[in-house]
PDB file of N, CA, C and O in Angstrom:
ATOM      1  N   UNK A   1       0.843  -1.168   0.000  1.00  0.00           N
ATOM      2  CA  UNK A   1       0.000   0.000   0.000  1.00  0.00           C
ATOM      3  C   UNK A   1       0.888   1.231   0.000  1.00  0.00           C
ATOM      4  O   UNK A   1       1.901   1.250   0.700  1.00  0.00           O
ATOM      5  N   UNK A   2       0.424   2.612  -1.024  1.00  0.00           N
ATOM      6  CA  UNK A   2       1.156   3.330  -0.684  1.00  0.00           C
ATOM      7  C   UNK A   2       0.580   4.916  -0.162  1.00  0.00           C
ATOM      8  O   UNK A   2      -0.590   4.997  -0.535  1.00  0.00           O
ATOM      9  N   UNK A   3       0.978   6.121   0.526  1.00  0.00           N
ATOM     10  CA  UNK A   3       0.531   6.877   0.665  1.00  0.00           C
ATOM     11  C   UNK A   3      -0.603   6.569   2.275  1.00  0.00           C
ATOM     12  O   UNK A   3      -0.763   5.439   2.738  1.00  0.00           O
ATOM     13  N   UNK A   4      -1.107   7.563   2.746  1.00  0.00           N
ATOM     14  CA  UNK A   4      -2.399   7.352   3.840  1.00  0.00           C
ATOM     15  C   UNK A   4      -3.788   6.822   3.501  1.00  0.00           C
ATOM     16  O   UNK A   4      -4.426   7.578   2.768  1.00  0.00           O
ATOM     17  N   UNK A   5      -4.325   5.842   3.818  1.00  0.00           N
ATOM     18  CA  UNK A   5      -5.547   5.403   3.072  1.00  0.00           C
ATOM     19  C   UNK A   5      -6.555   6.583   3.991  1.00  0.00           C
ATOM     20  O   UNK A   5      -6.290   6.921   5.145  1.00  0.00           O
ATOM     21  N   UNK A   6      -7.655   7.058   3.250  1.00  0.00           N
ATOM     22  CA  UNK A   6      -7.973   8.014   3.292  1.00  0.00           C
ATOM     23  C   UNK A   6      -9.950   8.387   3.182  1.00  0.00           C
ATOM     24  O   UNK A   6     -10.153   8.444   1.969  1.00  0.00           O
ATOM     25  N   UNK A   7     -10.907   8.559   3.698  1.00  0.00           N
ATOM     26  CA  UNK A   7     -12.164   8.406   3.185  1.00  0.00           C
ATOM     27  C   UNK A   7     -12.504  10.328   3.316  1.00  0.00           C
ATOM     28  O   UNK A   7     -12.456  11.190   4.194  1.00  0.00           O
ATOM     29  N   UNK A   8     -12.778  10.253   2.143  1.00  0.00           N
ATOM     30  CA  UNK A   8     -13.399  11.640   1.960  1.00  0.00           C
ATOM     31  C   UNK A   8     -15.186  12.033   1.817  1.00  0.00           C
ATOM     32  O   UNK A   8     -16.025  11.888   0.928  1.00  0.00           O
ATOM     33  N   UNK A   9     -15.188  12.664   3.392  1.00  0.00           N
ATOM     34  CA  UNK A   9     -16.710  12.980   3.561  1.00  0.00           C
ATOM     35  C   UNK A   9     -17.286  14.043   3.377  1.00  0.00           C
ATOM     36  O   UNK A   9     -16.529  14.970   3.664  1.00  0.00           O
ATOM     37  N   UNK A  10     -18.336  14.404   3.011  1.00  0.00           N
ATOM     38  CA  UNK A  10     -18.931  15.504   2.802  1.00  0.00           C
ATOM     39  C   UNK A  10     -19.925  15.625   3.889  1.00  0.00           C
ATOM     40  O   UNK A  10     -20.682  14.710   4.213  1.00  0.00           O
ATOM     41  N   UNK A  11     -19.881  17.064   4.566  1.00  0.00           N
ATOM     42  CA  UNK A  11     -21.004  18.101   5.646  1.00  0.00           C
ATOM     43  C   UNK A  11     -21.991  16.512   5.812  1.00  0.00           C
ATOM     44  O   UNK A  11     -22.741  16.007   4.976  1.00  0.00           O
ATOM     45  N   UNK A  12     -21.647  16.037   7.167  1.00  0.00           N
ATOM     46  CA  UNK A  12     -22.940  15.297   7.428  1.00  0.00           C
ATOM     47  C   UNK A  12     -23.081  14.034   7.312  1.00  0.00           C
ATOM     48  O   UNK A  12     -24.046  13.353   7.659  1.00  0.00           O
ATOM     49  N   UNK A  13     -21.616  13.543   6.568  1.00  0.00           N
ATOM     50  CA  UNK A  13     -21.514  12.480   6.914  1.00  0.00           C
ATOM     51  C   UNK A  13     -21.165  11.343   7.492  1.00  0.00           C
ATOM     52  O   UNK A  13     -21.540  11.759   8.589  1.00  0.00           O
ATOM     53  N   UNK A  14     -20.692  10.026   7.795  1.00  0.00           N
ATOM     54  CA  UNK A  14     -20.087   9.367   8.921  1.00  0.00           C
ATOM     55  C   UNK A  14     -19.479   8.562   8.631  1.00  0.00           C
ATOM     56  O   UNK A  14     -19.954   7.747   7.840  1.00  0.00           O
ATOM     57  N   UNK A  15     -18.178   8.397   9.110  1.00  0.00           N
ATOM     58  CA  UNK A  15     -17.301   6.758   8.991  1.00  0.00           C
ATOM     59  C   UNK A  15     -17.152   5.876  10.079  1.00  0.00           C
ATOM     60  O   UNK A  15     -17.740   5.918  11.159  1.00  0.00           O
ATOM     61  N   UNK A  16     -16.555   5.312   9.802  1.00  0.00           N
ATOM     62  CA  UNK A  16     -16.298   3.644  10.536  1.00  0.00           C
ATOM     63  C   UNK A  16     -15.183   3.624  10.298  1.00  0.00           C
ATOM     64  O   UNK A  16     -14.716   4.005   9.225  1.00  0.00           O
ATOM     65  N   UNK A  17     -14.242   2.982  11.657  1.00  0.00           N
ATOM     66  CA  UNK A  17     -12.800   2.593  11.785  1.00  0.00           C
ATOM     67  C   UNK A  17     -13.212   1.357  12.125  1.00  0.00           C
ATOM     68  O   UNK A  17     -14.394   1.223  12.442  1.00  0.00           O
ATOM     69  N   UNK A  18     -12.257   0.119  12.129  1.00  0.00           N
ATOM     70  CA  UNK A  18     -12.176  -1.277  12.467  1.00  0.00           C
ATOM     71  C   UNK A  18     -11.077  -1.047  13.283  1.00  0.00           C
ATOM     72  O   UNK A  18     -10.247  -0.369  12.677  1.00  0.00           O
ATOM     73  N   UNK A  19     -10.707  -1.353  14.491  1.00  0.00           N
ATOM     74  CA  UNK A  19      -9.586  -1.334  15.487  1.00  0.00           C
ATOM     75  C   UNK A  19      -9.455  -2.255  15.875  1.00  0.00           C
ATOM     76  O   UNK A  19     -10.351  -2.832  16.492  1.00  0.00           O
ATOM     77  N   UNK A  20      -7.860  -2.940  15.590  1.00  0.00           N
ATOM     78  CA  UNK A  20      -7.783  -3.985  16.486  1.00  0.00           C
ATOM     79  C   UNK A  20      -7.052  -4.535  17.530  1.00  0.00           C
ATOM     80  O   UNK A  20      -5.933  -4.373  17.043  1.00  0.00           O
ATOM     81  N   UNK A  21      -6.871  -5.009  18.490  1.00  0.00           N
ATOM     82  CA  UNK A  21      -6.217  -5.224  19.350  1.00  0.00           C
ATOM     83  C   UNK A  21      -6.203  -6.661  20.099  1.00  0.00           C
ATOM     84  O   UNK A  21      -6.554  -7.751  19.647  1.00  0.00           O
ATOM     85  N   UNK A  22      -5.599  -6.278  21.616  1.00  0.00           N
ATOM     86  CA  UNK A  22      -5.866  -7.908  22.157  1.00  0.00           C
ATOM     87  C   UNK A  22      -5.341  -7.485  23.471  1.00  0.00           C
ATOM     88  O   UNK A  22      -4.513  -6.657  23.850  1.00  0.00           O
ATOM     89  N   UNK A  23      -6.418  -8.684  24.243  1.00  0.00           N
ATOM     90  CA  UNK A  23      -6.421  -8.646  25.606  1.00  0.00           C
ATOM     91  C   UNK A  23      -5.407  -9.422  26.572  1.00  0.00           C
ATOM     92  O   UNK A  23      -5.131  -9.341  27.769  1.00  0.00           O
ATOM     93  N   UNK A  24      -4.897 -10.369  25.290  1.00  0.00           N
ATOM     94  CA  UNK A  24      -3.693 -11.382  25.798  1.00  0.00           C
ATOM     95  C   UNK A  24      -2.620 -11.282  26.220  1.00  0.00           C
ATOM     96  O   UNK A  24      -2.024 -11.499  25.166  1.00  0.00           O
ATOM     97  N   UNK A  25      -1.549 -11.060  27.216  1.00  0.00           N
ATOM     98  CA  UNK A  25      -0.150 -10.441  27.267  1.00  0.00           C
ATOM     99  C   UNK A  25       0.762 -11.313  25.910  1.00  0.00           C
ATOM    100  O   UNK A  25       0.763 -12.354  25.253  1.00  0.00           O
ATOM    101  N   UNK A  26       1.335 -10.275  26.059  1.00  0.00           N
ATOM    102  CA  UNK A  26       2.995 -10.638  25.176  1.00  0.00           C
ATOM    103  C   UNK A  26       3.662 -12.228  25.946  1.00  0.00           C
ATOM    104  O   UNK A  26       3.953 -12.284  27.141  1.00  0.00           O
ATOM    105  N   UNK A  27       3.769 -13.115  25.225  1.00  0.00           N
ATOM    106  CA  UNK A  27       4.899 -13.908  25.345  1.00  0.00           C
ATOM    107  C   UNK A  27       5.467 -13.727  26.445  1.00  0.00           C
ATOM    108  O   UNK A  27       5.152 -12.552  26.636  1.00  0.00           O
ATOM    109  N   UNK A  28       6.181 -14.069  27.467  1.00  0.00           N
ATOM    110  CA  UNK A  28       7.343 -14.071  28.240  1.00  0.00           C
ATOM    111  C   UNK A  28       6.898 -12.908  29.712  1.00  0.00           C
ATOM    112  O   UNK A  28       7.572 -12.788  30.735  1.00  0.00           O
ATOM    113  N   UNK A  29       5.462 -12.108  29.356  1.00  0.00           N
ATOM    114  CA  UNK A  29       4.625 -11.277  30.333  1.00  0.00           C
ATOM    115  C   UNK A  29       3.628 -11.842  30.555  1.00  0.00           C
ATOM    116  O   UNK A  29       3.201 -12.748  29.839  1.00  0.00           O
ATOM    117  N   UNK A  30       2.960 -11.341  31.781  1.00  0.00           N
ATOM    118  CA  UNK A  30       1.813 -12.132  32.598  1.00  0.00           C
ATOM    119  C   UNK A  30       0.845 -11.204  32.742  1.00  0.00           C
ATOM    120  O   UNK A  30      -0.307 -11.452  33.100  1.00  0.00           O
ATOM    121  N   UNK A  31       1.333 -10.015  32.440  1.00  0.00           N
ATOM    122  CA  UNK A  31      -0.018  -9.019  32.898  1.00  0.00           C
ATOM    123  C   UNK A  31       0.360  -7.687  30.875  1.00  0.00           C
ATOM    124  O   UNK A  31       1.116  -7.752  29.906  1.00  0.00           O
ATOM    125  N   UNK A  32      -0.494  -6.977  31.252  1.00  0.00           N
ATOM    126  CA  UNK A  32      -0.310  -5.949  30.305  1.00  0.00           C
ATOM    127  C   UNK A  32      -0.385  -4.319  30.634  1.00  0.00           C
ATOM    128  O   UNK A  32      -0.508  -3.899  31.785  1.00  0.00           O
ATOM    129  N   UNK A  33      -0.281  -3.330  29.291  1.00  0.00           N
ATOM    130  CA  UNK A  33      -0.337  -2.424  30.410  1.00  0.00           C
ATOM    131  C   UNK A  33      -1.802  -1.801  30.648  1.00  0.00           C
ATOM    132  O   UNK A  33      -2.899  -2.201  30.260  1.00  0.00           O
ATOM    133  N   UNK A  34      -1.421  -0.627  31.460  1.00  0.00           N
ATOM    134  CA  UNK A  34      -3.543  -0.458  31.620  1.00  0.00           C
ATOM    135  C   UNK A  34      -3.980  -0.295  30.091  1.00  0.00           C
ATOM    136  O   UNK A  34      -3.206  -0.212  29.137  1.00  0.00           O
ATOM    137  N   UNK A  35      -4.997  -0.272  30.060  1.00  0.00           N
ATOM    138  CA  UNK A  35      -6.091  -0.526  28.612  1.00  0.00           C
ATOM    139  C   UNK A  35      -6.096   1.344  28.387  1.00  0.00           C
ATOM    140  O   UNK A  35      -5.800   2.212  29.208  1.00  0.00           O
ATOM    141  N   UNK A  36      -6.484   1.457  27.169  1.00  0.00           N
ATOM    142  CA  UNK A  36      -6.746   2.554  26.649  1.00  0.00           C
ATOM    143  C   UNK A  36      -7.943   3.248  26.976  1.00  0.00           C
ATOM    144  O   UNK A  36      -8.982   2.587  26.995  1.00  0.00           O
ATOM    145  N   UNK A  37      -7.984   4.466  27.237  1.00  0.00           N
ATOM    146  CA  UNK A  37      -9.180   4.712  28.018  1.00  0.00           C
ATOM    147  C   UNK A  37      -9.832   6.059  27.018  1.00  0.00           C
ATOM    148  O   UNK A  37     -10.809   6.737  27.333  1.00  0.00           O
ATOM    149  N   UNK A  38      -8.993   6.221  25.738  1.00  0.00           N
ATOM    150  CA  UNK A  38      -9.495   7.685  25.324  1.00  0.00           C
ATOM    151  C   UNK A  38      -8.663   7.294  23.715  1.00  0.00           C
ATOM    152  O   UNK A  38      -7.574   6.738  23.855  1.00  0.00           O
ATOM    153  N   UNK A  39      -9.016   7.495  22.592  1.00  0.00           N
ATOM    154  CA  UNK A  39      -8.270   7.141  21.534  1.00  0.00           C
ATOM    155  C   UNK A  39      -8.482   9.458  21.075  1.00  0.00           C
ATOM    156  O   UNK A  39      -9.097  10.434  21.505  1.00  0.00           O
ATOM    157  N   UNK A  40      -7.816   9.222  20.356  1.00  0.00           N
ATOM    158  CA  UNK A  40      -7.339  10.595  19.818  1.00  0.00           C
ATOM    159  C   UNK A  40      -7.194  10.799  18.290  1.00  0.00           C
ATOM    160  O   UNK A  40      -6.248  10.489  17.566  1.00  0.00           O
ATOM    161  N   UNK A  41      -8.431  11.431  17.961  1.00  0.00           N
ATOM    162  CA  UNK A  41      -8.701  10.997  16.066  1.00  0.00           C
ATOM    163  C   UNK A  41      -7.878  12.593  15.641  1.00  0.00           C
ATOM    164  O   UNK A  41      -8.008  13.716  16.128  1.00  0.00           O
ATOM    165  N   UNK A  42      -7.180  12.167  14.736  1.00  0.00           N
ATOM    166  CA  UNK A  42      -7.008  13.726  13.773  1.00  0.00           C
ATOM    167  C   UNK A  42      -7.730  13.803  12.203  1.00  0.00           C
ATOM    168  O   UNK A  42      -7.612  12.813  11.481  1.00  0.00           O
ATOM    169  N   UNK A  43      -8.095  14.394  11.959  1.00  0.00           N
ATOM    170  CA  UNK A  43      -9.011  14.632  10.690  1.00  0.00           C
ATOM    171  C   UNK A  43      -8.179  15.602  10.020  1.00  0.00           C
ATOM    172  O   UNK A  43      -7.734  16.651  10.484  1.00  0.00           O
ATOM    173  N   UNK A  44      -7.967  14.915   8.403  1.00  0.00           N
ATOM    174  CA  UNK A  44      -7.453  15.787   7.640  1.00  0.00           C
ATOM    175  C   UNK A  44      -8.259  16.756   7.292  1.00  0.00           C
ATOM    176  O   UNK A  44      -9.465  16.640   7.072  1.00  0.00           O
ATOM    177  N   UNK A  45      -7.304  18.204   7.205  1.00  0.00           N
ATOM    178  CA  UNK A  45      -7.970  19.459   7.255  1.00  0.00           C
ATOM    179  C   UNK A  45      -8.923  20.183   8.054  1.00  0.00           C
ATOM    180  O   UNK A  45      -9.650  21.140   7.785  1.00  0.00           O
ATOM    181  N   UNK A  46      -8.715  19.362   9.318  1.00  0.00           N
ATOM    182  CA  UNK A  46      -9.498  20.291  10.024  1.00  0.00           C
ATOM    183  C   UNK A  46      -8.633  20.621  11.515  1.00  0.00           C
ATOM    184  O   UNK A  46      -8.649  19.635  12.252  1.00  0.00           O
ATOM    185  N   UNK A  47      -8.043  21.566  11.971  1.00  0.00           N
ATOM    186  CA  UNK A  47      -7.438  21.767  12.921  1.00  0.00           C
ATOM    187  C   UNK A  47      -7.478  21.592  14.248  1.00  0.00           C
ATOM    188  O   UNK A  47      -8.239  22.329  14.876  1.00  0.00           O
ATOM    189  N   UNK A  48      -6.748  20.675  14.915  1.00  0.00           N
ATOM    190  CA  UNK A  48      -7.366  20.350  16.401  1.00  0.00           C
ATOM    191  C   UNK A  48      -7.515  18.141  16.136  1.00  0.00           C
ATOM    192  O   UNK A  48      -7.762  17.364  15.214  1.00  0.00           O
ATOM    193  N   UNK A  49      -7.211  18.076  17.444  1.00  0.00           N
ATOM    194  CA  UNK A  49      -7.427  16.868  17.614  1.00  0.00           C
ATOM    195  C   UNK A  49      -8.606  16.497  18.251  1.00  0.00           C
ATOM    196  O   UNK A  49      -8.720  17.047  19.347  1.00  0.00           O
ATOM    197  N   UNK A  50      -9.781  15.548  17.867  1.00  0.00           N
ATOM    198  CA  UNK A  50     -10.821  15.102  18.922  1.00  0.00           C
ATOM    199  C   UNK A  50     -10.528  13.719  19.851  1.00  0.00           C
ATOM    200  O   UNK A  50      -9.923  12.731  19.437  1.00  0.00           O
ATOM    201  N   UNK A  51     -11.087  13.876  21.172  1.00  0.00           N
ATOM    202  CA  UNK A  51     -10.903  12.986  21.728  1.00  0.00           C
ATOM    203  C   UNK A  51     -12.291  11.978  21.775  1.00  0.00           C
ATOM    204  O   UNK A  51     -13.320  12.528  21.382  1.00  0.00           O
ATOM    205  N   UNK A  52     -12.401  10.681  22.180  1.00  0.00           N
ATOM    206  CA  UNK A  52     -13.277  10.415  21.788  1.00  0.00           C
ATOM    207  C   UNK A  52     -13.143   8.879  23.405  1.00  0.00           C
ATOM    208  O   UNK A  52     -12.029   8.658  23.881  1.00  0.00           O
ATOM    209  N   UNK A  53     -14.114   8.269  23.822  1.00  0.00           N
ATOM    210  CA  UNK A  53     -13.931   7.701  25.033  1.00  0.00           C
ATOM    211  C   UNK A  53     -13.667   6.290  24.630  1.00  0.00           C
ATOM    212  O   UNK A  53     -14.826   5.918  24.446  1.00  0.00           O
ATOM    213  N   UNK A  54     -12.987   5.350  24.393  1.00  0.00           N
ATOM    214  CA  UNK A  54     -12.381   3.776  24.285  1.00  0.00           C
ATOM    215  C   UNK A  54     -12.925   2.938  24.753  1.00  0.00           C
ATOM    216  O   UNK A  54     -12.408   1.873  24.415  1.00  0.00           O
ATOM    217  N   UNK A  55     -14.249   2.737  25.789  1.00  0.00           N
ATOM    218  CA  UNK A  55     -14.897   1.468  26.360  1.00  0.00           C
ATOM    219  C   UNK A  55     -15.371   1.306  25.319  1.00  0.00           C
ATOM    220  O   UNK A  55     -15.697   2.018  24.370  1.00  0.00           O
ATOM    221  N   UNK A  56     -15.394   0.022  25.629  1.00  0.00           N
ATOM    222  CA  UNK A  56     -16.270  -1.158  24.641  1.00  0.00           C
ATOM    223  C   UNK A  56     -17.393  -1.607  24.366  1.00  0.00           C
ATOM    224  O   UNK A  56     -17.555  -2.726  24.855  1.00  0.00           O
ATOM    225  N   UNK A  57     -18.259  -1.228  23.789  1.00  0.00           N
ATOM    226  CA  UNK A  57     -19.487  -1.750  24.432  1.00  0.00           C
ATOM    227  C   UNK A  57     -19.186  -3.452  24.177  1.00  0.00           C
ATOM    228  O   UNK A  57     -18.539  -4.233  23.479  1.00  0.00           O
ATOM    229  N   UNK A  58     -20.148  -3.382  25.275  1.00  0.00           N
ATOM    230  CA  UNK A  58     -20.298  -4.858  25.625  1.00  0.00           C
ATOM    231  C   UNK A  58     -19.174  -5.579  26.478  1.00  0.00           C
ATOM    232  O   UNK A  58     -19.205  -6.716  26.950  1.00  0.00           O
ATOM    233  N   UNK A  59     -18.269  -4.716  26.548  1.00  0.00           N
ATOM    234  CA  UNK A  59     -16.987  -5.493  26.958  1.00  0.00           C
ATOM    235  C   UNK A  59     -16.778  -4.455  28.302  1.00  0.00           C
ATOM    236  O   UNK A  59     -17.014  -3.247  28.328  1.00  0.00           O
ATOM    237  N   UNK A  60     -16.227  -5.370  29.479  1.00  0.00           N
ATOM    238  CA  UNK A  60     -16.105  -5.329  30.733  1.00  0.00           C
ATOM    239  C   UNK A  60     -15.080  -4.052  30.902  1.00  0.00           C
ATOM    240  O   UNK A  60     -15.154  -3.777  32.099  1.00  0.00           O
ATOM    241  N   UNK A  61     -14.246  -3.226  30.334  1.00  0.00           N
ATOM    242  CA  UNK A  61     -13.725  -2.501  30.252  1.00  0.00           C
ATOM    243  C   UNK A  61     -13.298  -1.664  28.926  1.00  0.00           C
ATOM    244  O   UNK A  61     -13.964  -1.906  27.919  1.00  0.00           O
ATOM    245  N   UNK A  62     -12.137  -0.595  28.811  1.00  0.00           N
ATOM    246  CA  UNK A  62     -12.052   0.328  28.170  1.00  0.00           C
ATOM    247  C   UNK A  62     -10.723  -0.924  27.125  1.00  0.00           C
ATOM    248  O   UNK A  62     -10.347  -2.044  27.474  1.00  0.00           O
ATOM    249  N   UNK A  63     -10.424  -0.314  26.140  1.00  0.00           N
ATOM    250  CA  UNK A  63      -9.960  -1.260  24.779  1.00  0.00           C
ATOM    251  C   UNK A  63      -8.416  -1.882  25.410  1.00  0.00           C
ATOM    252  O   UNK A  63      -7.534  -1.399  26.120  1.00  0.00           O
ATOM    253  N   UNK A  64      -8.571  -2.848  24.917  1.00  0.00           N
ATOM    254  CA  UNK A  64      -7.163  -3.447  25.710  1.00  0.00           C
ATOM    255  C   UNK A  64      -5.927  -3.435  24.711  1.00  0.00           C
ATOM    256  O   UNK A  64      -5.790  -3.620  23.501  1.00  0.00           O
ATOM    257  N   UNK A  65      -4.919  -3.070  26.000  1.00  0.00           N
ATOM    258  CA  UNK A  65      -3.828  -2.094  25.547  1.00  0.00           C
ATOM    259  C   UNK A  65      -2.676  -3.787  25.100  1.00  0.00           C
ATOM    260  O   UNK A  65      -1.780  -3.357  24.373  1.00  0.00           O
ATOM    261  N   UNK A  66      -2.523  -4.977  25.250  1.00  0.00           N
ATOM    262  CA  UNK A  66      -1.794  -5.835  25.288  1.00  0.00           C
ATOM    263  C   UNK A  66      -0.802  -6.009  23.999  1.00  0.00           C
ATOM    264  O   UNK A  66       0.315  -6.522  23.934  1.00  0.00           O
ATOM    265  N   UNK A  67      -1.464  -5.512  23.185  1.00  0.00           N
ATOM    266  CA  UNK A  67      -0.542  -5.413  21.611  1.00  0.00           C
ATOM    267  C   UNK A  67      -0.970  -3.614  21.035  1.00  0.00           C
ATOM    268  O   UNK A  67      -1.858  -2.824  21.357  1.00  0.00           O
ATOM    269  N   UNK A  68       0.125  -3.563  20.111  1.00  0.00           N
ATOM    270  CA  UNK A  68      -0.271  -2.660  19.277  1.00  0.00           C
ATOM    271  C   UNK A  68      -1.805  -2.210  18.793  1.00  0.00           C
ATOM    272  O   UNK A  68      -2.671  -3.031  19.095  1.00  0.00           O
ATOM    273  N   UNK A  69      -2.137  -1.338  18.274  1.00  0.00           N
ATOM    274  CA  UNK A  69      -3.509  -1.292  18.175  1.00  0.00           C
ATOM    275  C   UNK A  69      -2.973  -1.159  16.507  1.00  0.00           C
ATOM    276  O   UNK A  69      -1.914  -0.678  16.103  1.00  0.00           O
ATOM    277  N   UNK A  70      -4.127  -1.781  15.697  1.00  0.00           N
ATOM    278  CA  UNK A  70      -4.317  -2.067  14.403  1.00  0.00           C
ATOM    279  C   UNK A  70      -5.543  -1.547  13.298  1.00  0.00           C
ATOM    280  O   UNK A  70      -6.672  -2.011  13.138  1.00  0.00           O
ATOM    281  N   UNK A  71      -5.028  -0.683  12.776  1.00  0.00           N
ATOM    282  CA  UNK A  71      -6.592  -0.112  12.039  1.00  0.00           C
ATOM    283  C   UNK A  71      -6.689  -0.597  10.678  1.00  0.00           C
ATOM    284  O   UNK A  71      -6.290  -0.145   9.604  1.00  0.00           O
ATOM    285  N   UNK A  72      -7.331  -1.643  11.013  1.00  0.00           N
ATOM    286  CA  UNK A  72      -8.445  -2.864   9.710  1.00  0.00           C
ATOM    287  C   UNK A  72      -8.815  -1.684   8.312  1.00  0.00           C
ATOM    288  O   UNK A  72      -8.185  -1.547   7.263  1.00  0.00           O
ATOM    289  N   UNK A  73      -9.797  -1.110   8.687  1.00  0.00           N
ATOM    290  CA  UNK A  73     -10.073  -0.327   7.645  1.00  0.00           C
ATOM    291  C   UNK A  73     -10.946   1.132   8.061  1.00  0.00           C
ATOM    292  O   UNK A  73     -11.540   1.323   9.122  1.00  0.00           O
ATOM    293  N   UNK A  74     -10.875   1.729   7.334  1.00  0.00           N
ATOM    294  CA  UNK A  74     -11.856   2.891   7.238  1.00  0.00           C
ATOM    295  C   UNK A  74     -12.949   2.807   6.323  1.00  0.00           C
ATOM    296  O   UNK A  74     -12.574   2.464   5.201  1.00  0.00           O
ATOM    297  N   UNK A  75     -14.064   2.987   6.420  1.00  0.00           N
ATOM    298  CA  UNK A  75     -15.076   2.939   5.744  1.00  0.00           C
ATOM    299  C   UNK A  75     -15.694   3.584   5.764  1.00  0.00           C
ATOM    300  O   UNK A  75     -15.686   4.092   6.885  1.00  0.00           O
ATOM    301  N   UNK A  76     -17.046   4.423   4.569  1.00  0.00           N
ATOM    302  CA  UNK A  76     -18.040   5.134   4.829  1.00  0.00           C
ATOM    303  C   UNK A  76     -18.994   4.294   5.077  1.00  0.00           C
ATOM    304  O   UNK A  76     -19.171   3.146   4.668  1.00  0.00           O
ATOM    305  N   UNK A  77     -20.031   5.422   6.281  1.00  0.00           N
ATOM    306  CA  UNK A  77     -21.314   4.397   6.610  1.00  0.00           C
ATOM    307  C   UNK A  77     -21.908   3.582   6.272  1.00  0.00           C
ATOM    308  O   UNK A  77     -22.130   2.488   6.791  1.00  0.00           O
ATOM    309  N   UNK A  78     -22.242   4.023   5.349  1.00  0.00           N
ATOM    310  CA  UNK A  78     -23.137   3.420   3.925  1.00  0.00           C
ATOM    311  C   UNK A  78     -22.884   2.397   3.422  1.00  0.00           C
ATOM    312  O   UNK A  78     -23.723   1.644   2.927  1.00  0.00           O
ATOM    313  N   UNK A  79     -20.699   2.051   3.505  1.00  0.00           N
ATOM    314  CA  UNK A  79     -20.592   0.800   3.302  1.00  0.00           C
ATOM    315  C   UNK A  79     -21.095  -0.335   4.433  1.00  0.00           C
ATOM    316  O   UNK A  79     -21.372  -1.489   4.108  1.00  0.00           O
ATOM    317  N   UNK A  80     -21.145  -0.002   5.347  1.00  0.00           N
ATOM    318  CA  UNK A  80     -21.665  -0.635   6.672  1.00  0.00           C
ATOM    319  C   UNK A  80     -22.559  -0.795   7.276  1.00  0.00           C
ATOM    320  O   UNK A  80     -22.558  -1.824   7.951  1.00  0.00           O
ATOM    321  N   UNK A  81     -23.441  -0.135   7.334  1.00  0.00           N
ATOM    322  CA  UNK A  81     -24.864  -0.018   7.717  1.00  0.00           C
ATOM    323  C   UNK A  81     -25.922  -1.206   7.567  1.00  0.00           C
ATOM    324  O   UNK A  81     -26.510  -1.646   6.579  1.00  0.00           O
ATOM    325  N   UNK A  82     -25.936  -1.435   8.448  1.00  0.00           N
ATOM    326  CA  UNK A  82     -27.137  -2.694   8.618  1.00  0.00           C
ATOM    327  C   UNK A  82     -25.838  -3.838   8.204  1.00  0.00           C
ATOM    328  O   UNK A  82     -26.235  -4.949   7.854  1.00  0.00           O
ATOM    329  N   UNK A  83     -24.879  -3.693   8.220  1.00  0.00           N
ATOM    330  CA  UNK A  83     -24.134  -5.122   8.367  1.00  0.00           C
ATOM    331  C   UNK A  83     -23.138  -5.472   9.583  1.00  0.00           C
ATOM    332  O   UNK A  83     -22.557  -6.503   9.919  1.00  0.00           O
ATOM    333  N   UNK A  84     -23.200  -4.032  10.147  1.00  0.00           N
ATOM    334  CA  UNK A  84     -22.446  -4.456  11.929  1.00  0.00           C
ATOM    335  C   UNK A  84     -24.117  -3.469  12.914  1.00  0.00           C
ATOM    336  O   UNK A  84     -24.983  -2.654  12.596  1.00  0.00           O
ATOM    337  N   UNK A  85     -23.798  -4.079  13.880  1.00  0.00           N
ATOM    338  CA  UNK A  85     -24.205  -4.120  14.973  1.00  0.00           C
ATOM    339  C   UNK A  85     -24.038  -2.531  15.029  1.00  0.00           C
ATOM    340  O   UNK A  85     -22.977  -2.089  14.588  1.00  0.00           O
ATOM    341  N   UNK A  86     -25.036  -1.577  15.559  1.00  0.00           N
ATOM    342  CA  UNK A  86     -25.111  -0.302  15.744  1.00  0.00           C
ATOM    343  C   UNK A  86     -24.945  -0.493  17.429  1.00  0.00           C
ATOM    344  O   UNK A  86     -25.565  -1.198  18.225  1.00  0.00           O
ATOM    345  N   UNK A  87     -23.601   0.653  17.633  1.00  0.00           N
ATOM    346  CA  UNK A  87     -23.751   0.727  19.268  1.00  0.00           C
ATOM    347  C   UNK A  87     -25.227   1.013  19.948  1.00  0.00           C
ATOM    348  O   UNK A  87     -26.173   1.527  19.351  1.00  0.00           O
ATOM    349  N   UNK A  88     -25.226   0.515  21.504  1.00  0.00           N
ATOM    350  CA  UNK A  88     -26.693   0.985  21.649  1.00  0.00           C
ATOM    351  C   UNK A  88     -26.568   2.450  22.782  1.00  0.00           C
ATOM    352  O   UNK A  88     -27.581   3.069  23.106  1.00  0.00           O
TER     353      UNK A  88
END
């Protein structure tokens, strides 16, 4: 892949990130470190960083920090909609 993969929205509309991670320690560790409690989006062209809150729904805590975090894909809504689970 080359360059930033990139989704361009227009006034009003919404994307989807896929994030991935894991709750498992590293090899040769028994514990991990604390979980992520706040992820930090930057948006091209628009100035300022948003913060945004990391619990899980459904899951007993905030996103677990045990590996790198991994971003699957970006998508517009539209590609997604009615095929994942809408937070409640």
């Amino acid at each position: 892949m080359r360059g930033m993969p990139a989704v361009v929205l227009t006034r009003g509309q919404v994307a989807y990130v896929v994030i991935d991670g894991s709750d498992e320690p590293h090899a040769g560790t028994s514990v991990c470190p604390a979980p992520f409690t706040t992820f930090e989006i930057d948006l091209h062209g628009i100035e300022g960083t948003f913060v945004i809150d990391a619990r899980v729904p459904n899951y007993v805590d905030y996103f677990p920090s045990c590996s790198p975090l991994g971003v699957t894909a970006v998508l517009p809504a539209d590609d997604v909609i009615g095929k994942v689970r809408q937070p409640a």
